[in-house]
C-alpha positions as CSV (number, residue, x, y, z in Angstrom):
1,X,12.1,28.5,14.6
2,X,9.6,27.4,16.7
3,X,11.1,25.0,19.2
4,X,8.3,22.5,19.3
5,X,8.8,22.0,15.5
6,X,12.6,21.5,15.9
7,X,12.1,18.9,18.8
8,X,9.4,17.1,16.5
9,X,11.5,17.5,13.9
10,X,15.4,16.0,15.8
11,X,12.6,13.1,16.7
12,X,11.7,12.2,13.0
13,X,14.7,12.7,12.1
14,X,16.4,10.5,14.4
15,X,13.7,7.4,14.2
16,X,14.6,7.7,10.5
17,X,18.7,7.4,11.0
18,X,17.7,3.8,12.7
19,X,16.8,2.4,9.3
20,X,18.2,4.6,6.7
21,X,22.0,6.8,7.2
22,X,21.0,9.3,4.8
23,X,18.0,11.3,3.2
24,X,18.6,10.8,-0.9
25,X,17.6,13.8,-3.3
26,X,16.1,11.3,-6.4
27,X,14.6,8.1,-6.3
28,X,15.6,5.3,-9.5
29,X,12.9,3.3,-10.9
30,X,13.3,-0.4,-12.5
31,X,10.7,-2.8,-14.0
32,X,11.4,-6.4,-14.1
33,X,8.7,-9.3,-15.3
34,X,8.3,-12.0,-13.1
35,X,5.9,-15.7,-13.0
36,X,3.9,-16.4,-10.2
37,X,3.0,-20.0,-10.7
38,X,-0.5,-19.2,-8.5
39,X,-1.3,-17.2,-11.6
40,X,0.5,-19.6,-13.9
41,X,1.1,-15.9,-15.9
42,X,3.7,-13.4,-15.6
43,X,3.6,-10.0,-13.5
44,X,5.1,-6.6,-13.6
45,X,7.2,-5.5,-10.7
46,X,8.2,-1.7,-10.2
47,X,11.0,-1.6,-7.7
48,X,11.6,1.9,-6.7
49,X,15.4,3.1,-4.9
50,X,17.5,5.3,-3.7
51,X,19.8,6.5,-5.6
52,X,22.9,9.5,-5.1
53,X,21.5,11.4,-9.1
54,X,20.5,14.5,-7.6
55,X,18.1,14.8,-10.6
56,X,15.1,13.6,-12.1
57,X,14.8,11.8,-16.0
58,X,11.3,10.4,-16.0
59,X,8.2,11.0,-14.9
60,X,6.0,8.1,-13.6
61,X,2.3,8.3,-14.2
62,X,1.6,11.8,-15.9
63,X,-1.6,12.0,-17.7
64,X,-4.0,15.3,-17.9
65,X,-5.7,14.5,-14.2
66,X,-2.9,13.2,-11.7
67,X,0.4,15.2,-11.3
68,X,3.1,12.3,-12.1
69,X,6.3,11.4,-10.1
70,X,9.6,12.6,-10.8
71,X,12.0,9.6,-10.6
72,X,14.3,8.1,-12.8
73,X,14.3,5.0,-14.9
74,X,17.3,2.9,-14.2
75,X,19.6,5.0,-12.1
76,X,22.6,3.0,-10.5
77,X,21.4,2.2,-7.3
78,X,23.0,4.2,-4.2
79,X,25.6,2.2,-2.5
80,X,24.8,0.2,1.0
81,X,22.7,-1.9,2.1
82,X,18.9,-0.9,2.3
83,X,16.2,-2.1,4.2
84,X,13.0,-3.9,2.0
85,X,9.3,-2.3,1.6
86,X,6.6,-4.5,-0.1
87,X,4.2,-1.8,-1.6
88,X,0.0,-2.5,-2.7
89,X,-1.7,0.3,-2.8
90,X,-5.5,0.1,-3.9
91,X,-8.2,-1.4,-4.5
92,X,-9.7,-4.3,-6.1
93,X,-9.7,-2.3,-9.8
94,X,-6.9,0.3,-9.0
95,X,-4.8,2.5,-11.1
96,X,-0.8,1.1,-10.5
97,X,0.2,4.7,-10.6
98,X,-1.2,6.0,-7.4
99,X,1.3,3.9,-5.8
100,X,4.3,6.6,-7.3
101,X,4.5,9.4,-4.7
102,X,5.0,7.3,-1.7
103,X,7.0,4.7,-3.3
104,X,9.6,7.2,-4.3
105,X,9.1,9.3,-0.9
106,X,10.1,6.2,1.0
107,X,12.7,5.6,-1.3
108,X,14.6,8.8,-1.3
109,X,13.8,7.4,2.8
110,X,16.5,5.1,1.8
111,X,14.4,2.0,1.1
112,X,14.3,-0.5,-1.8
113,X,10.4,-1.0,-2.7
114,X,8.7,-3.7,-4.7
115,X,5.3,-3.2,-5.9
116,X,3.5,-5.3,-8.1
117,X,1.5,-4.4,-10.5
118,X,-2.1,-4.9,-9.9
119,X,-3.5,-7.8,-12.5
120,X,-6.2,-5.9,-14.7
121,X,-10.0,-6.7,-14.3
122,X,-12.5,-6.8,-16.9
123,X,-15.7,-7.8,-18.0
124,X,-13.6,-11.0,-19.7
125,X,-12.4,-11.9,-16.3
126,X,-14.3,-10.2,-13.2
127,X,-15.4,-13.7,-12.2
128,X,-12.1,-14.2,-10.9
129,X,-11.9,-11.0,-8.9
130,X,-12.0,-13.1,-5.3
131,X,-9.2,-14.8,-6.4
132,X,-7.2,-11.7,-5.7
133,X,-7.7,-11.7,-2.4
134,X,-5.0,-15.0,-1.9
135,X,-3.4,-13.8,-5.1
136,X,-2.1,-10.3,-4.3
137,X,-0.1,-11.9,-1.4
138,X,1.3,-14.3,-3.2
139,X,2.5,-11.6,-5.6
140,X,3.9,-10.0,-3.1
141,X,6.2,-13.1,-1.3
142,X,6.9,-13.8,-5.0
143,X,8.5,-10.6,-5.8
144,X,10.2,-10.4,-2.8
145,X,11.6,-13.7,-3.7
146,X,12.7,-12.5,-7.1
147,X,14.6,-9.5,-5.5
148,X,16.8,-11.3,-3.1
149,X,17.7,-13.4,-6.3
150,X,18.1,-10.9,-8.9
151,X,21.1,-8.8,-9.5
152,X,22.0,-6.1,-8.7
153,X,19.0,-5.8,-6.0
154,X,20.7,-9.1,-4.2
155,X,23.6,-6.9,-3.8
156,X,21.7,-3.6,-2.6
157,X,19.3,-5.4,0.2
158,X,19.5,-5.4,3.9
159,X,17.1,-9.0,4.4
160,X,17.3,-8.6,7.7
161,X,14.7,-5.7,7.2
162,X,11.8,-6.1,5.2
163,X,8.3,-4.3,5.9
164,X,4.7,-4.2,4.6
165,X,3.0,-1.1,3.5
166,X,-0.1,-1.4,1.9
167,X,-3.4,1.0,1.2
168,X,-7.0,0.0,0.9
169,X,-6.9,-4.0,0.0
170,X,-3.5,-3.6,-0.3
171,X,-3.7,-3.1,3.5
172,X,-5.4,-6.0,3.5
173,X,-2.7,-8.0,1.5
174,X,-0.2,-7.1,4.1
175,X,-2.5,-8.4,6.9
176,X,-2.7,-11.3,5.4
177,X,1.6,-11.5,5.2
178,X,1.7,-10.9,8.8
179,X,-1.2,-14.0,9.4
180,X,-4.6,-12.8,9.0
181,X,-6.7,-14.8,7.5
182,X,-10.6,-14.7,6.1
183,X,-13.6,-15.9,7.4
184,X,-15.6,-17.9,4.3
185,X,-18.7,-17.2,5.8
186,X,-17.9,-13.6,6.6
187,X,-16.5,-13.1,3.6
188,X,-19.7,-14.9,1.2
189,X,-22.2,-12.8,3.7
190,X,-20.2,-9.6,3.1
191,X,-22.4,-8.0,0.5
192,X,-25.3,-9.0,2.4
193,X,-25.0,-5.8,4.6
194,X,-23.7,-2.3,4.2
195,X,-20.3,-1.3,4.8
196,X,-18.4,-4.9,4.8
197,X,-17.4,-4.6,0.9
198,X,-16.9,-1.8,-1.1
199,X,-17.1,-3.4,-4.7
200,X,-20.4,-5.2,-3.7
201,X,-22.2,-3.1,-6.6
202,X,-19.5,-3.7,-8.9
203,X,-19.6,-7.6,-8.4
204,X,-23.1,-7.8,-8.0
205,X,-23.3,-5.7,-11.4
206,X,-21.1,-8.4,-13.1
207,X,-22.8,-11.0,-11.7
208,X,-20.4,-12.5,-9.8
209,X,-21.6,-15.0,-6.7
210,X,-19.4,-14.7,-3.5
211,X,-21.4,-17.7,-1.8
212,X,-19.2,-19.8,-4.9
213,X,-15.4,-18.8,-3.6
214,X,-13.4,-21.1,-2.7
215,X,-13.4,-21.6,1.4
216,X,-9.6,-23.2,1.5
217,X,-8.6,-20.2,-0.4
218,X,-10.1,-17.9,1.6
219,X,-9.0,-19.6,4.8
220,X,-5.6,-20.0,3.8
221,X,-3.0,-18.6,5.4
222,X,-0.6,-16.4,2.9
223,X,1.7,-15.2,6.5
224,X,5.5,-14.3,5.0
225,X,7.6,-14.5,8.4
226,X,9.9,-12.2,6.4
227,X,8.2,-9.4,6.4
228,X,9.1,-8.2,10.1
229,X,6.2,-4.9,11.1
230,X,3.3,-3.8,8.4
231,X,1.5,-0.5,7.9
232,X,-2.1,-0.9,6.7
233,X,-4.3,2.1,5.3
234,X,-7.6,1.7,5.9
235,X,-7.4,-1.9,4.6
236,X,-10.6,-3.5,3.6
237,X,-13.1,-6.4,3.9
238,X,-11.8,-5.9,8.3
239,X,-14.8,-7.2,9.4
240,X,-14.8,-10.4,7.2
241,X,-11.0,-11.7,8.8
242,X,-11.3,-14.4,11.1
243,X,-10.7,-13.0,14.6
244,X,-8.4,-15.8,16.2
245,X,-5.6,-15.5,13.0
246,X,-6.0,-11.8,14.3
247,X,-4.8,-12.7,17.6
248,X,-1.7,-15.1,16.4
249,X,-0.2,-11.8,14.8
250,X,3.3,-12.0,15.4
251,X,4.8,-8.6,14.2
252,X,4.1,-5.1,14.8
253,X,1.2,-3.7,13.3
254,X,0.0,-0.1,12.4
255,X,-3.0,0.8,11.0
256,X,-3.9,3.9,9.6
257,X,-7.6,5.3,9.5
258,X,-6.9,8.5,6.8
259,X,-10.8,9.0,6.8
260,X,-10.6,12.5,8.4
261,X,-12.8,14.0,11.0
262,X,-16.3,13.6,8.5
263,X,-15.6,10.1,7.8
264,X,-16.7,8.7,4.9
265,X,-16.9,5.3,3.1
266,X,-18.0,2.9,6.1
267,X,-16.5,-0.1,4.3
268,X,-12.7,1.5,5.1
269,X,-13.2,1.9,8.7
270,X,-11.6,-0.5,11.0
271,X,-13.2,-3.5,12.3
272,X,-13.3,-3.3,16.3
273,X,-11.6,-6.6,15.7
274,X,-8.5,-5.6,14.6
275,X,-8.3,-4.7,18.7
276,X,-7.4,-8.1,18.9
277,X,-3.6,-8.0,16.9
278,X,-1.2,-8.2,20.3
279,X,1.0,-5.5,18.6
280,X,-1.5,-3.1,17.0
281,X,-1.0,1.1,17.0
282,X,-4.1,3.1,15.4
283,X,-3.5,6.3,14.4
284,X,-6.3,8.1,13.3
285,X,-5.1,11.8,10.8
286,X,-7.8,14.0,11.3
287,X,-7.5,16.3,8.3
288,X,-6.8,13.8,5.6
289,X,-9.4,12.2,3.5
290,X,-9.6,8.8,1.8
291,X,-8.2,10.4,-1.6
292,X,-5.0,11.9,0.5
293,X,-3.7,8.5,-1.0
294,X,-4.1,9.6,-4.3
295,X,-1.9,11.4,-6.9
296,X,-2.1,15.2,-6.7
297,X,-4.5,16.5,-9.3
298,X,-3.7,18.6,-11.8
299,X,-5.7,22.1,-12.2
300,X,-7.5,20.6,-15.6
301,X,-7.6,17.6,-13.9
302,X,-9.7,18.7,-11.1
303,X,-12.1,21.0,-13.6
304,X,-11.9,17.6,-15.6
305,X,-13.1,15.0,-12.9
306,X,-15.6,18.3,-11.3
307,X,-17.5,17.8,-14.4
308,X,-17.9,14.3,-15.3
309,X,-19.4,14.4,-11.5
310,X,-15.8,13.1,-10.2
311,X,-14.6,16.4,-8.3
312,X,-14.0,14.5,-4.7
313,X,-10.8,12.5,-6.6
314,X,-9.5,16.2,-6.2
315,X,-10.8,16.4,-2.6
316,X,-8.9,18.0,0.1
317,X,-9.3,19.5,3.8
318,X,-9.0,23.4,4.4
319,X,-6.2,22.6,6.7
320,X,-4.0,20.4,4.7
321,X,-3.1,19.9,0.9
322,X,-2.5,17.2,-1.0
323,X,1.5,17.0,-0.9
324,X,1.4,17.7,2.8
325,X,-0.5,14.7,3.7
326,X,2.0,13.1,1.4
327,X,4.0,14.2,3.7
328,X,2.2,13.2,6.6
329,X,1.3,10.0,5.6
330,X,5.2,9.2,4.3
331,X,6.6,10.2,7.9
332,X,4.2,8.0,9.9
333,X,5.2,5.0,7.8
334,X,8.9,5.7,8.5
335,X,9.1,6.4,11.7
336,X,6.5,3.3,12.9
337,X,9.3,0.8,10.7
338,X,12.3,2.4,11.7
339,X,11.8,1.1,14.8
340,X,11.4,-2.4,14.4
């Protein structure tokens, strides 16, 4: 074996033991309804665990394009207490089950994981979209609420570790727990020039008018001191934050640019402001792409999406699939929280 490998390898492995006593074969799956009085409506929370079945029952998000992930529904949860992730992974209009393969690779990590499901957007309500900006935090603190409450996840949960992972404006969302906070101006201006806002052509397209969103909302703070380090991938709307809330960032923060070596998409690279969190690590993965954080495809998938003009969902490097940066991606989240 080559020796570099194994040192690399006693080093993961290691960094992981500090959060987690054991690596678990199957991950369990529960969905629980919960009202976030923000919304004054209900949401769906998918809590994802570890669990000792060393099988799986279920398979989360099949469809003909996107490989699903192998987990099962309400498996007694392993024994012990386990330490808290808060999941978003997306965007603004985001599929809910993209979030599966690294929600059940973090917990078969030995984590207990709470995503909430992203509220649906359509013509009837796209007016609203900026709202989810405040919102998806609030979802977030509000689920974590309801697990610390709620049997048996009360029982199962270490509070004394609780992290944020989030992709995309999910990234954002966890910013936004450890302080950050928007800029109205920057924010209303932000589809006044390229690469600030990706859904500029999708809210310009419903007619929806940024210079109208509410500037206390935006300016609010949505900071969770529970949450104690975040991971952000490529999180969005960077260059609308307000730089000072940047600054009064109290936890550890890593942020994740999975653009690859030809990056794309100049809304999802990092604003030089994010320089200014005290306790900021970029990493930089030079052979993933933005759609690394997506399901794997499957083979009639990818001929699928390749002809309805769709084929970069499929996309991937030479020099690295689609489950190994799953991989990659999994073991940089775990070893950055495993030490805090």
């Amino acid at each position: 074996m080559n020796i570099k490998r194994w040192l690399t390898t006693m080093a993961w492995l290691a960094l992981s033991f500090t959060v987690s006593a054991k690596e678990y074969a199957a991950s369990g799956l529960a969905s629980q309804t919960v009202f976030n009085p923000e919304r004054e409506s209900t949401i769906e929370v998918d809590i994802w665990y570890p669990t000792t079945l060393d099988s799986t029952h279920f398979e989360f998000g099949k469809n003909k394009v996107f490989v699903g992930t192998k987990t099962n529904r309400n498996a007694p949860i392993a024994s012990g207490k386990h330490p808290v992730v808060l999941l978003a992974h997306g965007g603004m209009r985001a599929s809910p089950f993209h979030a599966g393969w690294v929600a059940s690779g973090l917990a078969k990590a030995g984590f207990i994981v709470v995503v909430p499901q992203q509220v649906g957007l359509s013509a009837a309500n796209v007016t609203s979209a900026p709202s989810e900006l405040w919102l998806r935090p609030s979802d977030l603190s509000i689920s974590l609420t309801h697990l610390i409450d709620t049997a048996p996840f009360k029982q199962a949960i270490d509070t004394d570790y609780v992290y944020g992972v989030g992709f995309f404006l999910g990234g954002t969302s966890m910013l936004s727990l450890a302080g950050a906070r928007f800029d109205p101006a920057l924010y209303k201006q932000s589809c006044e020039q390229e690469g600030v806002n990706v859904d500029c052509q999708w809210l310009q397209k419903n007619k929806v008018d940024l210079s109208k969103v509410s500037e206390p909302m935006l300016s609010r703070t949505n900071q969770d001191n529970r949450v104690k380090a975040i991971v952000a991938i490529n999180p969005e709307l960077t260059k609308t934050l307000d730089a000072q809330s940047l600054g009064d960032i109290k936890v550890p923060v890593k942020v994740m640019d999975i653009r690859g070596r030809h990056a794309a998409m100049p809304e999802l690279e990092v604003a030089e402001s994010i320089a200014a969190i005290p306790n900021m690590t970029l990493m930089k993965t030079p052979h993933t792409t933005i759609f690394s954080a997506f399901s794997r495809c499957t083979t009639k998938g990818a001929q699928i999406l390749a002809l309805e003009g769709e084929g970069h969902l499929c996309q991937t490097s030479e020099q690295q699939s689609r489950e190994e940066a799953h991989r990659l991606i999994i073991e940089a989240i775990t070893q950055f929280i495993g030490k805090h």
